[in-house]
SEVEXFI-171252 format. One record per residue (C-alpha): residue number from 1; residue in three letters; x, y, z. Coordinates in Angstrom, 1 decimal. Each point is the difference from the previous one (the first is absolute). Layout:
BEGIN
PAKOL / k / r / xx / yy / zz
PAKOL / NUM / ALA / X / Y / Z
...
END
This chain:
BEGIN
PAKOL / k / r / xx / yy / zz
PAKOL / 1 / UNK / 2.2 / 14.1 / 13.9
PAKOL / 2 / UNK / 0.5 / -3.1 / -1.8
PAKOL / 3 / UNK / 0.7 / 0.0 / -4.0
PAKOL / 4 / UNK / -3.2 / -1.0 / -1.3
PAKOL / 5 / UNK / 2.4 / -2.5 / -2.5
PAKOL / 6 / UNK / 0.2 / -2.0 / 2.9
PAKOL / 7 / UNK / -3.8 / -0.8 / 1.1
PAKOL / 8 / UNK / -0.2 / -3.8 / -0.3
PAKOL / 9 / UNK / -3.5 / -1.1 / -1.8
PAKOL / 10 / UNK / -2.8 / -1.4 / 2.5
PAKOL / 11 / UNK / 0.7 / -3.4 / 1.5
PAKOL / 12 / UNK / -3.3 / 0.2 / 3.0
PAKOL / 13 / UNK / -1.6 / -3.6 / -1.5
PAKOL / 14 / UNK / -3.9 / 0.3 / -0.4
PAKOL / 15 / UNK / 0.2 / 4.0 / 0.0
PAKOL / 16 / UNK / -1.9 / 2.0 / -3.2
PAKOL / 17 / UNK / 3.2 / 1.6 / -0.5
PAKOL / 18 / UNK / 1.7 / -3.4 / -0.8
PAKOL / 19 / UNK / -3.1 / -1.3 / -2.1
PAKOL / 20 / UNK / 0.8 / 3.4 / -2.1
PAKOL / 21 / UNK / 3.5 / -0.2 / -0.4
PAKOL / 22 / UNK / -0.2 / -3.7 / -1.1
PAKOL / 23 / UNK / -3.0 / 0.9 / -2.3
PAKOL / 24 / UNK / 2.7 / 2.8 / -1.6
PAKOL / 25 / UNK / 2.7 / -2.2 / -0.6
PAKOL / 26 / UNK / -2.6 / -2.6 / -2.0
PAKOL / 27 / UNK / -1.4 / 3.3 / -2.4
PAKOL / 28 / UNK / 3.4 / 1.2 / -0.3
PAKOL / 29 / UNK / 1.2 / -3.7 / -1.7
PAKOL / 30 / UNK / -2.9 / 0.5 / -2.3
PAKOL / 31 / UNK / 2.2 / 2.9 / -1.2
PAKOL / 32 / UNK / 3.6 / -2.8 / -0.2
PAKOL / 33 / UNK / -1.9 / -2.4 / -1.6
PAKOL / 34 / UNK / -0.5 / 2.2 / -2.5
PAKOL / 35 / UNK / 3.6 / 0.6 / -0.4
PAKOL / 36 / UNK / 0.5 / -3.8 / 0.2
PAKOL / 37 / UNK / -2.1 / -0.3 / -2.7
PAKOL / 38 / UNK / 2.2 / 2.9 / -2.3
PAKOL / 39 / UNK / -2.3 / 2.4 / -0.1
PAKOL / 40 / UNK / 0.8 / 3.7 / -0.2
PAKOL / 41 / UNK / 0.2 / 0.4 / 4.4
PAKOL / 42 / UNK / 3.5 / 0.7 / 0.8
PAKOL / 43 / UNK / 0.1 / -0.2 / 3.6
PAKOL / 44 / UNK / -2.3 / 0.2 / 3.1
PAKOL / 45 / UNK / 0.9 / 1.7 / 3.1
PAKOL / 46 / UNK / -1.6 / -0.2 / 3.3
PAKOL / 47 / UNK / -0.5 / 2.4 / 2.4
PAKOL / 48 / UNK / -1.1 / -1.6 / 3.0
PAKOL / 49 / UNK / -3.5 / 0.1 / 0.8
PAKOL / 50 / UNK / -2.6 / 0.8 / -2.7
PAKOL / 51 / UNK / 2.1 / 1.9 / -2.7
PAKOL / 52 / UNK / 1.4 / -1.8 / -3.3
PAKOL / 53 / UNK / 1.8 / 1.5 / -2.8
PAKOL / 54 / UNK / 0.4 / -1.9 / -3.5
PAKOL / 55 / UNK / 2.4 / 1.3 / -2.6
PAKOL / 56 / UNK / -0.8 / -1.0 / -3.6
PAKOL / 57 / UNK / 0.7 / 0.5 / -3.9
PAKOL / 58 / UNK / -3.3 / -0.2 / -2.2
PAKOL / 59 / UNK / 0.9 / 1.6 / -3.1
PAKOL / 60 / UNK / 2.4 / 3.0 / -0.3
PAKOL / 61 / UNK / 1.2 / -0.1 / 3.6
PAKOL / 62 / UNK / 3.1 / -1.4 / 1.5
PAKOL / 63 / UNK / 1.6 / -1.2 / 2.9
PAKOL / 64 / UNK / 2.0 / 3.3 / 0.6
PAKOL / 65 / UNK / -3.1 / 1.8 / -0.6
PAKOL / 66 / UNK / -3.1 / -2.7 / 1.1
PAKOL / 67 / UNK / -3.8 / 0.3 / 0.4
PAKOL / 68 / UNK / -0.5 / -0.1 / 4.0
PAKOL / 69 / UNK / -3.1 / -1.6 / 1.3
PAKOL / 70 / UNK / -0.2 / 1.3 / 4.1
PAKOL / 71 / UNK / -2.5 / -2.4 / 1.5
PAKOL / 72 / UNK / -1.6 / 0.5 / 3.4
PAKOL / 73 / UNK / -1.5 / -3.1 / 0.9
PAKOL / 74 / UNK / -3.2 / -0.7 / 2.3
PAKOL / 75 / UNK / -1.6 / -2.5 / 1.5
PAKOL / 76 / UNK / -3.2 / -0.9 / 1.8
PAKOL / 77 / UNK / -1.7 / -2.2 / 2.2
PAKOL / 78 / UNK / -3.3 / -0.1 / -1.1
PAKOL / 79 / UNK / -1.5 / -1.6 / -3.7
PAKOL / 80 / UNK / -1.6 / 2.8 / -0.9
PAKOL / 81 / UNK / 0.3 / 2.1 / -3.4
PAKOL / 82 / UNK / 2.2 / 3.1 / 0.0
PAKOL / 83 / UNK / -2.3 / 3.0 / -0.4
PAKOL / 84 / UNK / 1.0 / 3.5 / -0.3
PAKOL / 85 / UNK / 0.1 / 0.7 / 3.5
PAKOL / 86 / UNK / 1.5 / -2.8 / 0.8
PAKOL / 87 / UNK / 2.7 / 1.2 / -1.8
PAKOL / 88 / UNK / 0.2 / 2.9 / 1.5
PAKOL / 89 / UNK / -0.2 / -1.3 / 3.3
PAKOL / 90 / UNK / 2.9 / -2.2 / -0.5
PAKOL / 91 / UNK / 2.2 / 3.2 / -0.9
PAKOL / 92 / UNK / 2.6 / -1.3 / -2.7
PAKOL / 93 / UNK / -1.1 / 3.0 / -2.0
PAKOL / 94 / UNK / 1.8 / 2.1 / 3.0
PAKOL / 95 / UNK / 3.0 / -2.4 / -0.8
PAKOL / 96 / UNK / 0.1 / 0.6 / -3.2
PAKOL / 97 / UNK / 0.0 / 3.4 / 0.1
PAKOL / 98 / UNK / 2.8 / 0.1 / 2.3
PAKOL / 99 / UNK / 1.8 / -2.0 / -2.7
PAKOL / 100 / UNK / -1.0 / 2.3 / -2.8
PAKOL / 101 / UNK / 1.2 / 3.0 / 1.9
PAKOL / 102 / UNK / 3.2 / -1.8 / 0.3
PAKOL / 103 / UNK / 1.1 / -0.5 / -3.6
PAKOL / 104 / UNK / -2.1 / 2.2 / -1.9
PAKOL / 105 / UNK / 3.0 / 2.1 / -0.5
PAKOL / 106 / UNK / 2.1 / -2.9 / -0.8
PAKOL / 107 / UNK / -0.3 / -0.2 / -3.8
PAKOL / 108 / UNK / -1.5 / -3.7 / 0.2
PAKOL / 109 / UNK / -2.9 / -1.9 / -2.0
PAKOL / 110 / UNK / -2.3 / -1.3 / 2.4
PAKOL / 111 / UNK / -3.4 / -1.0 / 1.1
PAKOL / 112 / UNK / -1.4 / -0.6 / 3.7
PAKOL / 113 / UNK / -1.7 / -3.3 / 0.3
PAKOL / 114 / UNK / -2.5 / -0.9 / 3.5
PAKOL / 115 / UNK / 0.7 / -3.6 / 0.5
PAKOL / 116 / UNK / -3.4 / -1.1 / 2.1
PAKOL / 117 / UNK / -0.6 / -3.3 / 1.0
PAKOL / 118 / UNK / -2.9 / -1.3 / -1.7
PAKOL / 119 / UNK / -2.9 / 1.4 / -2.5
PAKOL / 120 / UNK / -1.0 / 3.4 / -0.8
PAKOL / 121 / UNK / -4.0 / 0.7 / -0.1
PAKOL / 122 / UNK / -0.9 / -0.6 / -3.4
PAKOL / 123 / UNK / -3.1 / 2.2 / 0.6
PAKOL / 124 / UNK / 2.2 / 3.1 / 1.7
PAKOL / 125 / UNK / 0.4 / 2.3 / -2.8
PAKOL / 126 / UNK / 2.6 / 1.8 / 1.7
PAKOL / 127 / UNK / 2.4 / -2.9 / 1.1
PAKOL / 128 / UNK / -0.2 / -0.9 / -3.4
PAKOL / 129 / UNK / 1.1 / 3.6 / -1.3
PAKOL / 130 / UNK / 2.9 / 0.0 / 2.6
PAKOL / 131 / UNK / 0.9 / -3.4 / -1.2
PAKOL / 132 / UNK / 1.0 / 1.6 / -3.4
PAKOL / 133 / UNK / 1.4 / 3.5 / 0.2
PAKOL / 134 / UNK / -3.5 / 1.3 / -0.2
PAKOL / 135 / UNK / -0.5 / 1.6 / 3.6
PAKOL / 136 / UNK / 0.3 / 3.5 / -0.9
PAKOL / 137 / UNK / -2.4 / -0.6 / -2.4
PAKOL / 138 / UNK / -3.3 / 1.2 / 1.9
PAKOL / 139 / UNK / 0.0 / 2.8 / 3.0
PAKOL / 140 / UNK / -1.9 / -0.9 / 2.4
PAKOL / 141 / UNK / 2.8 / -3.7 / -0.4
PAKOL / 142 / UNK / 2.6 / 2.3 / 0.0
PAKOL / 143 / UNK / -0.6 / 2.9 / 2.5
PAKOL / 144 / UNK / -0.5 / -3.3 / 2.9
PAKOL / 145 / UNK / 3.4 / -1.5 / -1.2
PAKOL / 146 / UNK / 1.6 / 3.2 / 0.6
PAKOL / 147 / UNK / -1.8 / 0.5 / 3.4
PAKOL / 148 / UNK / 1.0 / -4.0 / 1.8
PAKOL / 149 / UNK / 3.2 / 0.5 / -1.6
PAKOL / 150 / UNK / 0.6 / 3.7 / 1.6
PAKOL / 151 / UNK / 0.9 / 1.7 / -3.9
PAKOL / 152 / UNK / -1.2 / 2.7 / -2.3
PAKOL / 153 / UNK / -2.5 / -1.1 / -2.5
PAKOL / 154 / UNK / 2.7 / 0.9 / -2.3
PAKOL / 155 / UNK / 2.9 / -1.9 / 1.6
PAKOL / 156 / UNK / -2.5 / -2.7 / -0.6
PAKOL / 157 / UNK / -1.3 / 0.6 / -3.5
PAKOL / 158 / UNK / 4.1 / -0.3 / -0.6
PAKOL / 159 / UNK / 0.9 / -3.0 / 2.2
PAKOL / 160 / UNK / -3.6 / -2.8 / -0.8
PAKOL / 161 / UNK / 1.3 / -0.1 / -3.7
PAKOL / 162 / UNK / 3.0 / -2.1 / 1.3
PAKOL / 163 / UNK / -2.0 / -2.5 / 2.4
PAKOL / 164 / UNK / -1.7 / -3.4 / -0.9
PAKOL / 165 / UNK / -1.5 / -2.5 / 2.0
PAKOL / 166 / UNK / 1.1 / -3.6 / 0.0
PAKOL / 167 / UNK / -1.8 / -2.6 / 1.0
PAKOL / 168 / UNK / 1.7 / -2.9 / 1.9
PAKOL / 169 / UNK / -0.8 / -3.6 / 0.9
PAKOL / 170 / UNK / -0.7 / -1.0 / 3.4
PAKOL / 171 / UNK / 2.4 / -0.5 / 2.5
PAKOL / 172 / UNK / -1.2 / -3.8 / 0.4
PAKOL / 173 / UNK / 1.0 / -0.2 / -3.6
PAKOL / 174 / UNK / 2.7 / 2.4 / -1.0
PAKOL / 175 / UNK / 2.5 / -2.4 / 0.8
PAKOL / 176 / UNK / -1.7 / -3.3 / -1.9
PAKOL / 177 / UNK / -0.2 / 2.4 / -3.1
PAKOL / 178 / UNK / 3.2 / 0.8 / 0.3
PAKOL / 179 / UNK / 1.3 / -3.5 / -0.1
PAKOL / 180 / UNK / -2.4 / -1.0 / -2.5
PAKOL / 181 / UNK / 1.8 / 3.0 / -2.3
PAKOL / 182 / UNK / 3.2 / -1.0 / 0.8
PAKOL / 183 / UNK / -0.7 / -3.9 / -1.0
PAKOL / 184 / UNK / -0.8 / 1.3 / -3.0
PAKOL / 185 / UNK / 3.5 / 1.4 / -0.7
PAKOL / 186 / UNK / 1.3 / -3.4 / 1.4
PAKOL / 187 / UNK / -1.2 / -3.0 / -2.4
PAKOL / 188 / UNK / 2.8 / -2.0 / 0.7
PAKOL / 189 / UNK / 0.0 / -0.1 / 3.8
PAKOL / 190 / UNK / -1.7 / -1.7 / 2.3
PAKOL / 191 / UNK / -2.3 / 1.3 / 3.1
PAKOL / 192 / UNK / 1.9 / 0.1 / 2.8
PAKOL / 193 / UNK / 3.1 / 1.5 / -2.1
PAKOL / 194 / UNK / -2.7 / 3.0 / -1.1
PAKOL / 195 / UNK / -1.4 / 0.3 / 3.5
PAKOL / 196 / UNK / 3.9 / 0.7 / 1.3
PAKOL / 197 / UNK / 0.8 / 1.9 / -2.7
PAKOL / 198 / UNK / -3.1 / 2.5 / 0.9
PAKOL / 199 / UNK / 0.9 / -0.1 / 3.8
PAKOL / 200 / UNK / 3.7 / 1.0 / -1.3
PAKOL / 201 / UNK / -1.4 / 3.1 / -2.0
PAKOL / 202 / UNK / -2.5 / 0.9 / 3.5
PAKOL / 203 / UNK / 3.2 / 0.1 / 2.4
PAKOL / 204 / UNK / 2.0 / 2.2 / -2.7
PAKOL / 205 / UNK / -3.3 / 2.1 / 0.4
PAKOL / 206 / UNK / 0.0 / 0.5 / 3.8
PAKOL / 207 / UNK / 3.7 / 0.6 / 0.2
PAKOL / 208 / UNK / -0.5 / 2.9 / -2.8
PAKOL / 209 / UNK / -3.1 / 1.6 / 2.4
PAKOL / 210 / UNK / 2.4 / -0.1 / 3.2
PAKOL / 211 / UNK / 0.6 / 3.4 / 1.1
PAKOL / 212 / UNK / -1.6 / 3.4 / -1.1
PAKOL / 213 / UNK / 2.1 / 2.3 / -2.2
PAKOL / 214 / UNK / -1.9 / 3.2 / 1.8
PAKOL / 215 / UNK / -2.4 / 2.5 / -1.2
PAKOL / 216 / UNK / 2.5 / 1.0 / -3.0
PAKOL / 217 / UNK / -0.7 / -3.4 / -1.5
PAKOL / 218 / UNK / -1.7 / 0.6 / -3.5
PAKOL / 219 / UNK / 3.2 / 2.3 / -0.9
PAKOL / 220 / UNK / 2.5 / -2.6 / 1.3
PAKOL / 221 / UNK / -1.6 / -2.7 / -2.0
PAKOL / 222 / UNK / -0.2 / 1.7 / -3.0
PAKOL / 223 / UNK / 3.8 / 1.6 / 0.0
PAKOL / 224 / UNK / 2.2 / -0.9 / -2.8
PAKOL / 225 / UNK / 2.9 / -1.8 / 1.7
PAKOL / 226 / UNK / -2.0 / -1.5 / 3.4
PAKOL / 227 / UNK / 1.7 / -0.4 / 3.0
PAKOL / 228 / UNK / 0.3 / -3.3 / 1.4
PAKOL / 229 / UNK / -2.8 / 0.4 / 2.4
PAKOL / 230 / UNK / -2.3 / 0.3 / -2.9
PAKOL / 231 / UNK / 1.9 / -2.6 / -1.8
PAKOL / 232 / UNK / -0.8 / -2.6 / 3.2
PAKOL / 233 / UNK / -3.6 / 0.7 / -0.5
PAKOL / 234 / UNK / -0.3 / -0.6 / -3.6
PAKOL / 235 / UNK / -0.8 / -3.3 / -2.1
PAKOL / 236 / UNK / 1.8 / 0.7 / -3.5
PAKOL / 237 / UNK / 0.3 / -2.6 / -3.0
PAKOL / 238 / UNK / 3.5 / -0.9 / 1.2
PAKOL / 239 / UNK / -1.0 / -0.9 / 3.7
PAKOL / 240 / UNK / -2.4 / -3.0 / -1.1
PAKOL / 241 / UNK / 1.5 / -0.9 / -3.3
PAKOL / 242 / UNK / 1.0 / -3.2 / 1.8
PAKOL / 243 / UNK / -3.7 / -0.9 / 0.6
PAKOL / 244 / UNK / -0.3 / 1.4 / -3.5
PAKOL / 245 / UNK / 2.0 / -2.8 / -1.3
PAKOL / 246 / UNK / -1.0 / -2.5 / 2.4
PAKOL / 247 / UNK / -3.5 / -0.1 / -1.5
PAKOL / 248 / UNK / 0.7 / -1.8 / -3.4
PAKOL / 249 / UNK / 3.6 / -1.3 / 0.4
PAKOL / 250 / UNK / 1.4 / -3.1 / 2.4
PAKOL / 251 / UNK / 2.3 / 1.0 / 2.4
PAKOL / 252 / UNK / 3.5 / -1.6 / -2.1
PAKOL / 253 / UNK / -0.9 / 2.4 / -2.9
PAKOL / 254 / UNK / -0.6 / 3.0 / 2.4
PAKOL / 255 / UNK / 3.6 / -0.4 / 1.4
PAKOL / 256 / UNK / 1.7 / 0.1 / -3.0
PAKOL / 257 / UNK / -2.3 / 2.9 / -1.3
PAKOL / 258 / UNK / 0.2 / 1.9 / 2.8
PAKOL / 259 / UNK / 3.2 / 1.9 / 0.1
PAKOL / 260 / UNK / 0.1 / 0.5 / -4.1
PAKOL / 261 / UNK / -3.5 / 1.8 / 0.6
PAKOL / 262 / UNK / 0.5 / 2.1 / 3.9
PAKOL / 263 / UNK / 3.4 / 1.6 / -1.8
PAKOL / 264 / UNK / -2.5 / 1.7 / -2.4
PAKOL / 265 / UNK / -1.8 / 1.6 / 3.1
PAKOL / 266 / UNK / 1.1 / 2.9 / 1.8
PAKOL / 267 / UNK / -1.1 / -1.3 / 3.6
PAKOL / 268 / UNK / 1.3 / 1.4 / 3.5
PAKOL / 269 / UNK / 2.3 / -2.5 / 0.4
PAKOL / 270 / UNK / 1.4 / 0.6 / -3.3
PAKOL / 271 / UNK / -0.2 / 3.5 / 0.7
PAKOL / 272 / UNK / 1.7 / 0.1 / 2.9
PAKOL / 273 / UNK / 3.0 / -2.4 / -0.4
PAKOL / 274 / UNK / 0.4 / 2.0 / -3.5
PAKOL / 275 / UNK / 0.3 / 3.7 / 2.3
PAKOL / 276 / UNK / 2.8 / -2.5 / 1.8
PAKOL / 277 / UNK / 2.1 / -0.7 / -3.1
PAKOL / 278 / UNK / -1.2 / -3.8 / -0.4
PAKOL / 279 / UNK / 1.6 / -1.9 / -2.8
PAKOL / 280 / UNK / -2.0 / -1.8 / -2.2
PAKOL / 281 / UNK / 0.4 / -3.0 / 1.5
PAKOL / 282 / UNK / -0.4 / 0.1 / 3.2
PAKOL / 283 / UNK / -3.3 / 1.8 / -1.0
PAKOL / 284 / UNK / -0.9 / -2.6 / -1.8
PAKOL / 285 / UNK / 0.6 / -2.4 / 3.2
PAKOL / 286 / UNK / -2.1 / 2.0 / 1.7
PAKOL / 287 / UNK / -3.2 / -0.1 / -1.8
PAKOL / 288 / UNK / 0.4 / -3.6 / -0.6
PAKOL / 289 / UNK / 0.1 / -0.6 / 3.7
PAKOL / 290 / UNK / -2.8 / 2.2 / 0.3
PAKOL / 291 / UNK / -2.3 / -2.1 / -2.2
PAKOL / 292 / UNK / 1.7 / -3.0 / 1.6
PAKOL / 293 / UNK / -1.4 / 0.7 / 3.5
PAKOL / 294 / UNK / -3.5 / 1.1 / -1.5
PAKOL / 295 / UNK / 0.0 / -3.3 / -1.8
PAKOL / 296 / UNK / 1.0 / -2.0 / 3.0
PAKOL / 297 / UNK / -2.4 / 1.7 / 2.2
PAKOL / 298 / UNK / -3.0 / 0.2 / -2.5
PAKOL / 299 / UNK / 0.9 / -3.7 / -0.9
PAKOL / 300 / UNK / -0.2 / -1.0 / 3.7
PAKOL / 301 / UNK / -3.8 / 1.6 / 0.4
PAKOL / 302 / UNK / -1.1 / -2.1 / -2.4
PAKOL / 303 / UNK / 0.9 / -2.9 / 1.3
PAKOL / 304 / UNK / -0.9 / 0.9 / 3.2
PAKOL / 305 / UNK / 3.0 / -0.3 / 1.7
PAKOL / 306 / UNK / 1.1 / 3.9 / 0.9
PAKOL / 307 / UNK / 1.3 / -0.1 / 3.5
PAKOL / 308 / UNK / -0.7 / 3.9 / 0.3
PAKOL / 309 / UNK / -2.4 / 1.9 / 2.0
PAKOL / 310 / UNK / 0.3 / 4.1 / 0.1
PAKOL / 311 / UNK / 1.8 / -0.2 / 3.3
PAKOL / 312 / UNK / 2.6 / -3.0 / -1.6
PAKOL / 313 / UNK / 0.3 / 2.3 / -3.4
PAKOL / 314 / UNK / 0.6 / 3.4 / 2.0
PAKOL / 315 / UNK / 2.5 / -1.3 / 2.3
PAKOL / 316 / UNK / 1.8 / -1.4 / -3.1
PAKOL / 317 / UNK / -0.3 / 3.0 / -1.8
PAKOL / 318 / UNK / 1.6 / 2.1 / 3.0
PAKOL / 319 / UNK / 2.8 / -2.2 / 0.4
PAKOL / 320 / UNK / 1.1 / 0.0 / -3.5
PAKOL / 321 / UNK / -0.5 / 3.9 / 0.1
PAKOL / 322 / UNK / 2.1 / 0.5 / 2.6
PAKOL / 323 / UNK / 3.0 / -2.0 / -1.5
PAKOL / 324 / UNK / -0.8 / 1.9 / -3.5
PAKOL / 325 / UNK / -0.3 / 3.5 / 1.5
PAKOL / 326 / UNK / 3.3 / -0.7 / 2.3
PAKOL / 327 / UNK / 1.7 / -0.7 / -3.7
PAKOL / 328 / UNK / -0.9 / 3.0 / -1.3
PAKOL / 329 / UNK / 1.2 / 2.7 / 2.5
PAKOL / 330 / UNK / 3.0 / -2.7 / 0.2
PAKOL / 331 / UNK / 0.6 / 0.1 / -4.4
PAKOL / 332 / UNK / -2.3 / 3.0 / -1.1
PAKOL / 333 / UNK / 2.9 / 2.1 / -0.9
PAKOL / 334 / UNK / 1.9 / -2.8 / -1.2
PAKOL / 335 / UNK / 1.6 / 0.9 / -3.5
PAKOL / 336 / UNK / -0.3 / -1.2 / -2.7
PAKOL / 337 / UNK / -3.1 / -1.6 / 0.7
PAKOL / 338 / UNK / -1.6 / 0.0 / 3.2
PAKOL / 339 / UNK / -2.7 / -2.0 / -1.4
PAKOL / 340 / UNK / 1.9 / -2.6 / -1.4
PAKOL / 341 / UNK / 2.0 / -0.3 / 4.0
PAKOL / 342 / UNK / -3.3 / 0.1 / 2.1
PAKOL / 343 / UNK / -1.8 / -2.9 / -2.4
PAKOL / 344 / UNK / 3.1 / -2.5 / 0.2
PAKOL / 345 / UNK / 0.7 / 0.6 / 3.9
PAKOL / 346 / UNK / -4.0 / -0.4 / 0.5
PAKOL / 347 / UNK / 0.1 / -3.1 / -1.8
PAKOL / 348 / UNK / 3.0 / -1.2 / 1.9
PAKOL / 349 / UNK / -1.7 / 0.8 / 3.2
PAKOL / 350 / UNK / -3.4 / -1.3 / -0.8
PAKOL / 351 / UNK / 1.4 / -3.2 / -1.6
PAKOL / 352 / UNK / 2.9 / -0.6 / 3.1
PAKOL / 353 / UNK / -3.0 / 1.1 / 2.9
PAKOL / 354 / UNK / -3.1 / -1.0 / -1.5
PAKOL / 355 / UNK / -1.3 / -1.9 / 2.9
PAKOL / 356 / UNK / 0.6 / 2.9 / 2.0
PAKOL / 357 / UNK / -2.4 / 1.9 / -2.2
PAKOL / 358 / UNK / -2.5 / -2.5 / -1.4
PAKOL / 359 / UNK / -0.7 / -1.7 / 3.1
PAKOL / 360 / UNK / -3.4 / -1.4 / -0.6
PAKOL / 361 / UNK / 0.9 / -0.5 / -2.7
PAKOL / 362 / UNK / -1.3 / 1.3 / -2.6
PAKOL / 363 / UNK / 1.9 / 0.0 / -3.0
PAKOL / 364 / UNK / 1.5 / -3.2 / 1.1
PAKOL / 365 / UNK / 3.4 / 1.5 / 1.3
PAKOL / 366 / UNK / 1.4 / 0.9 / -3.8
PAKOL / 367 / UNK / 1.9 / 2.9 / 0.0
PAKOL / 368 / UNK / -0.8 / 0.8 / -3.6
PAKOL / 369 / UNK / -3.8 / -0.4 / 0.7
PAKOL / 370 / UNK / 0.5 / 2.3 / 3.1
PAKOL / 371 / UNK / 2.4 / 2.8 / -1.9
PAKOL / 372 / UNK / -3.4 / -0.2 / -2.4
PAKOL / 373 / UNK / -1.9 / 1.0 / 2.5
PAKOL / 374 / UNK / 2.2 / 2.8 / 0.7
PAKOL / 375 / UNK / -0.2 / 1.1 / -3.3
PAKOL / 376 / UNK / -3.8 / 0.0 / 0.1
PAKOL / 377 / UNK / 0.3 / 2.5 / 3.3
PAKOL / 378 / UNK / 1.7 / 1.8 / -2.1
PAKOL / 379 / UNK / -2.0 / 0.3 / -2.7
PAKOL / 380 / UNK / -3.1 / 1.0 / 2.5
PAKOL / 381 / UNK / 2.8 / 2.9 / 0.7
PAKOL / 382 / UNK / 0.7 / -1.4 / 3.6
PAKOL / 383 / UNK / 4.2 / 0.8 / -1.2
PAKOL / 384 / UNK / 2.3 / 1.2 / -2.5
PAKOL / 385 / UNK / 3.4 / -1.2 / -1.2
PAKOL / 386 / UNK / 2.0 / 3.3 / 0.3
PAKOL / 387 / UNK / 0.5 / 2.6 / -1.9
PAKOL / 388 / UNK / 2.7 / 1.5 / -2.3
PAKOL / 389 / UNK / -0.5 / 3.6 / -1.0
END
């Protein structure tokens, strides 16, 4: 049987299924602008079709102990109002519940939010009461939950408390909305920069809802110290603080910003070269490479002039992987500091070969550019940079 981390997300063109994931990946950026914006959310993880979880920190909470917010998200053809049945009918009640019965034990703060596509019936006095916590408030409400969702009435009385409905735009408009918010944290850039900025933040939101993490998911999410699987999946305040700071400075004071302000975040890639004994500086390299590439490639959408395509970017992305996972069983053990040994022969090899590996190109055959992109595979937890125990 096939891990379940390894089902790819829908790519049959003109399917429902496809019109649903890309309508997830739009409501869960609703969730990153947020974050953009420095609100309390933390990070956003995306658990391929349907299913969001947001991490936050209102008041008294923190990011080792969070407020979660699991989301099940629905859509619909039709323009009609959600009623009560329709609800119902549209099961992500029975979701929910299979979340709930997940981490109930878990010691968390949370609530269970319905994510439907368009309006509830204003006139529906019980989609209104399920909206707001209220759906255990009435019997007869409560005893026909408990029925289409297969529970006791007192599993339910326990579990409606937790839920609320949220009402979201149309998927003719989602995106547009989302654009329009994120100009609004951009007063200093123009269109066409804002427009590739947003289509930056929707690819980093269909590579997060690649794969399935299996039916053990709301546990795995929630752990502690995540594995990198989970970590893959998940849109944090480190992972976009280059959009973060694309959207008020120009690109010359973002370069010399950049490295001062990534060494104050604990990121993957920092992570991981750190469990490989990386000196400071060669850390510091690293990052600013990092940015350098994101800068370079976000620079290039603007202007219109990125070469890539996902078949051009993948093949790149494999080819520099190979090289960079070769180095590694080649210099993992490597003392003092393995980290420090894979970096400079992955520069060397990037910089010496690059038109072996960028052939398109891409990042314009520059070795530094290219062992930037590297680090950013690494940062998505594609490889490490060995490991001294």
């Amino acid at each position: 049987m096939a891990d379940p981390i390894d089902t790819t997300a829908p790519d049959d063109h003109g399917s429902d299924t496809v019109e649903r994931f890309e309508y997830q990946v739009h409501a869960s950026l609703r969730s990153v602008l947020q974050m953009l914006a420095g609100t309390d959310v933390i990070h956003v993880t995306c658990e391929h079709i349907e299913d969001i979880v947001v991490a936050s920190t209102p008041g008294g909470y923190s990011h080792q102990d969070p407020w979660w917010d699991f989301q099940q998200i629905k859509t619909r053809d039709n323009l009609e109002s959600w009623g009560f049945s329709a609800v119902l009918d549209a099961k992500p009640l029975s979701s929910l519940w299979r979340t709930h019965k997940a981490v109930r034990d878990l010691q968390l703060k949370y609530h269970l939010t319905a994510g439907l596509e368009g309006f509830l019936d204003p006139g529906d006095e019980d989609v209104q009461a399920l909206a707001t916590g209220r759906g255990a408030d009435k019997e007869a409400r409560l005893n026909r939950i408990a029925r289409r969702v297969k529970i006791t009435t007192a599993e339910a009385a326990s579990f409606l408390p937790l839920v609320r409905i949220e009402q979201l735009p149309r998927r003719a408009d989602i995106e547009h909305r989302n654009i329009a918010a994120l100009t609004d944290l951009a007063p200093e850039l123009i269109g066409s920069e804002v427009k590739a900025l947003y289509e930056e933040l929707v690819r980093r939101a269909r590579e997060a809802m690649q794969g399935k993490l299996g039916p053990r998911w709301p546990t795995l999410i929630t752990a502690q110290n995540p594995e990198d699987r989970v970590l893959q999946k998940r849109i944090t305040t480190a992972s976009v603080s280059d959009i973060q700071r694309r959207l008020k400075r120009p690109d010359h004071v973002l370069l010399k910003r950049i490295t001062r302000d990534l060494t104050q975040v604990q990121t993957p890639l920092s992570r991981k070269m750190n469990a490989g004994s990386v000196s400071p500086g060669i850390l510091e390299n690293a990052q600013l490479l990092r940015a350098n590439a994101d800068s370079y490639r976000l620079t290039e959408e603007a202007m219109g002039t990125w070469k890539g395509d996902e078949g051009l970017e993948e093949d790149l992305d494999q080819r520099i992987l190979v090289a960079a996972r070769t180095l590694v069983a080649l210099h993992g053990e490597a003392r003092p500091s393995p980290a420090d040994t894979i970096f400079s022969a992955l520069l060397d090899k990037l910089t010496q070969q690059a038109e072996t590996y960028d052939r398109s190109p891409l990042y314009g055959k520059d070795g530094m550019l290219l062992t930037g992109r590297a680090c950013a595979l690494s940062d998505a937890c594609h490889f490490g940079w060995g490991n001294v125990k």
